[in-house]
C-alpha positions in Angstrom: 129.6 134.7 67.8 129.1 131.7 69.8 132.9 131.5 70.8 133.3 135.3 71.6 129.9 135.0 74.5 131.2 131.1 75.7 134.6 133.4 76.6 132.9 136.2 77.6 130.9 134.2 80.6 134.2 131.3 81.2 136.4 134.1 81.9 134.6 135.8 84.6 133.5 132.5 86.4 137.0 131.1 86.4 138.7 134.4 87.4 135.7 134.3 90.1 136.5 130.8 91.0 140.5 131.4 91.3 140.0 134.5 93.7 137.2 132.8 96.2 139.1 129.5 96.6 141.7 129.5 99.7 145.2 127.8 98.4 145.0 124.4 100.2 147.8 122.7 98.2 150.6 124.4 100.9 153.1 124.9 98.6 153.9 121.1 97.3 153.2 120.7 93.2 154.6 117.5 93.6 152.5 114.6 92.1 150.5 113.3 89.1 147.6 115.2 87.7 144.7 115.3 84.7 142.8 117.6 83.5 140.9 119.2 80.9 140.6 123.0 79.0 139.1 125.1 76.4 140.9 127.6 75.1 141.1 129.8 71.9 143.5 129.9 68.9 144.9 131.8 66.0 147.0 130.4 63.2 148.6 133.2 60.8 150.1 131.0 57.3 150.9 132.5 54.1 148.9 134.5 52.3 144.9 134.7 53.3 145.5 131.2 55.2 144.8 132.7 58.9 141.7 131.7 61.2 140.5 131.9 64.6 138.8 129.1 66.6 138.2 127.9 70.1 139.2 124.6 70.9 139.3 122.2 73.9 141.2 119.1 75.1 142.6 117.4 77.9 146.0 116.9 79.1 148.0 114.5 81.6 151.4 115.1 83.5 153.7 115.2 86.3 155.5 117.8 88.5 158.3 117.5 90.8 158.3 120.4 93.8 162.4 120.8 94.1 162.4 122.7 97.1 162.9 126.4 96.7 160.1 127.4 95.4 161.4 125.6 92.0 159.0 123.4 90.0 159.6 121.0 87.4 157.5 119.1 85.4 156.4 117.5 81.9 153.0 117.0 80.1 151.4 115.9 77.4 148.0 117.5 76.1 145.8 117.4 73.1 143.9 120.2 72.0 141.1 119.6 69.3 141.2 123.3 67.0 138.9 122.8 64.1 140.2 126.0 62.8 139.0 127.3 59.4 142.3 128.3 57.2 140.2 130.6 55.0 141.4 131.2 50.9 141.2 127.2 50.7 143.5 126.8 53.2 141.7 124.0 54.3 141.4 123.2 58.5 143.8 123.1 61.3 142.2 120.0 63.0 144.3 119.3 66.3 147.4 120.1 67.9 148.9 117.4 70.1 152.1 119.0 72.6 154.6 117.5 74.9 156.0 119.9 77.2 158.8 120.3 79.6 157.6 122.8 82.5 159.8 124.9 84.7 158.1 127.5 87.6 158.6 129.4 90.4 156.0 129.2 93.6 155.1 132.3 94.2 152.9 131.4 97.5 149.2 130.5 96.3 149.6 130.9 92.4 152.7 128.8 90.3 154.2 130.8 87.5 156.0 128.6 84.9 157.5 128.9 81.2 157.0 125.9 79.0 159.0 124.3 75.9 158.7 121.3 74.0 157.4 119.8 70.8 154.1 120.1 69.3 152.2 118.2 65.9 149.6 119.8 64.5 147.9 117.8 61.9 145.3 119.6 59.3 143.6 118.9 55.9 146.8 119.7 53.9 149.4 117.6 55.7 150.7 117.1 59.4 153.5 118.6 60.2 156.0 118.8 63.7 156.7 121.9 65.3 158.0 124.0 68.4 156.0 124.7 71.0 156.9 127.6 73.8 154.9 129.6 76.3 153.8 131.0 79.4 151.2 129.7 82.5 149.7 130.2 86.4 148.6 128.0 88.5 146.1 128.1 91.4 144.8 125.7 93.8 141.5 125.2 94.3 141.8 122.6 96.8 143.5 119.8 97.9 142.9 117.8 94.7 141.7 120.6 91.9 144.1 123.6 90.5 143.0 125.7 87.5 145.4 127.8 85.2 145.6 129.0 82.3 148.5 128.9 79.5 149.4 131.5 76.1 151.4 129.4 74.1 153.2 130.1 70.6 152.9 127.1 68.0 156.0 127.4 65.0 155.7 125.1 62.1 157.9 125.2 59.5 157.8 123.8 55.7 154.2 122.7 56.8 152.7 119.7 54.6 156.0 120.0 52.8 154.6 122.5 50.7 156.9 125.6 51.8 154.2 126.9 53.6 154.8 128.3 57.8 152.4 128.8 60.0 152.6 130.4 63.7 149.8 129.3 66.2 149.0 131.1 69.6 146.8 129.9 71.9 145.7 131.1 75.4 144.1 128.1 77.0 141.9 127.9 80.5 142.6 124.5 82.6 141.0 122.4 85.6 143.3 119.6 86.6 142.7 116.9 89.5 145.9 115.5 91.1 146.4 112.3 92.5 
């Protein structure tokens, strides 16, 4: 219940946000930024082992502006999920990603696709996995961009027990550059 109003009211105010900012970055992602999000997860295992949660984390990486309109970039984030598996399926506890970033500058908002690795780590075992996904990014100002990201989380043979699990996530970001 609590999760359901927190994204009820951090939707609106970052969509509100995004649209009364001017774009001051004028069209260079280039550099080094930080940030941190919230977001919201579902895991889907086998059998009764699904559960919802929100999460939040922070995240840290670099993008290089390649002229064109073409964006490239890598990151690393951490996301902690707390997730309730349900049926004893014990807890998804965090999901740590490092991702390879590729986008197109569309004017004031930065579309991108990501894929990289991911390591989720839970009460039955830890476990590597594949990580791919979608994102937009707006400036803010000079310094500040927010965007948000739907990701897709595989993990296969998890815990060594046989058992896959899928993960999406849709996560809402503030990052500072520098």
């Amino acid at each position: 219940m609590a999760r359901s109003r927190t994204m009820k009211l951090l939707v609106p105010a970052l969509v509100a946000v995004s649209m009364a900012a001017a774009p001051a970055m004028a069209g260079d992602w280039s550099g080094a930024y930080l940030g941190l999000g919230v977001g919201y997860g579902d895991a889907d295992g086998p059998g009764a082992r699904d559960g919802e949660a929100a999460s939040f984390g922070g995240h840290i990486g670099y993008n290089f502006d390649l002229g064109n309109r073409f964006v490239m970039g890598g990151e690393l984030e951490y996301d902690r999920v707390n997730n309730d598996l349900g049926a004893g399926g014990g807890t998804l506890d965090e999901i740590g990603r490092l991702k390879v970033k590729a986008g197109y500058d569309f004017g004031p908002v930065l579309g991108y696709g990501v894929l990289g690795a991911a390591r989720a780590t839970s009460t039955f075992g830890n476990e590597n996995g594949l990580v791919y996904g979608l994102g937009l990014a707006m400036p803010v100002t000079d310094y500040l961009s927010v965007s948000g990201e739907v990701l897709r989380h595989q993990f296969k043979d998890f815990g060594g027990a046989g058992n896959d699990f899928d993960v999406n996530t849709f996560n809402l970001r503030a990052s500072l550059r520098f």
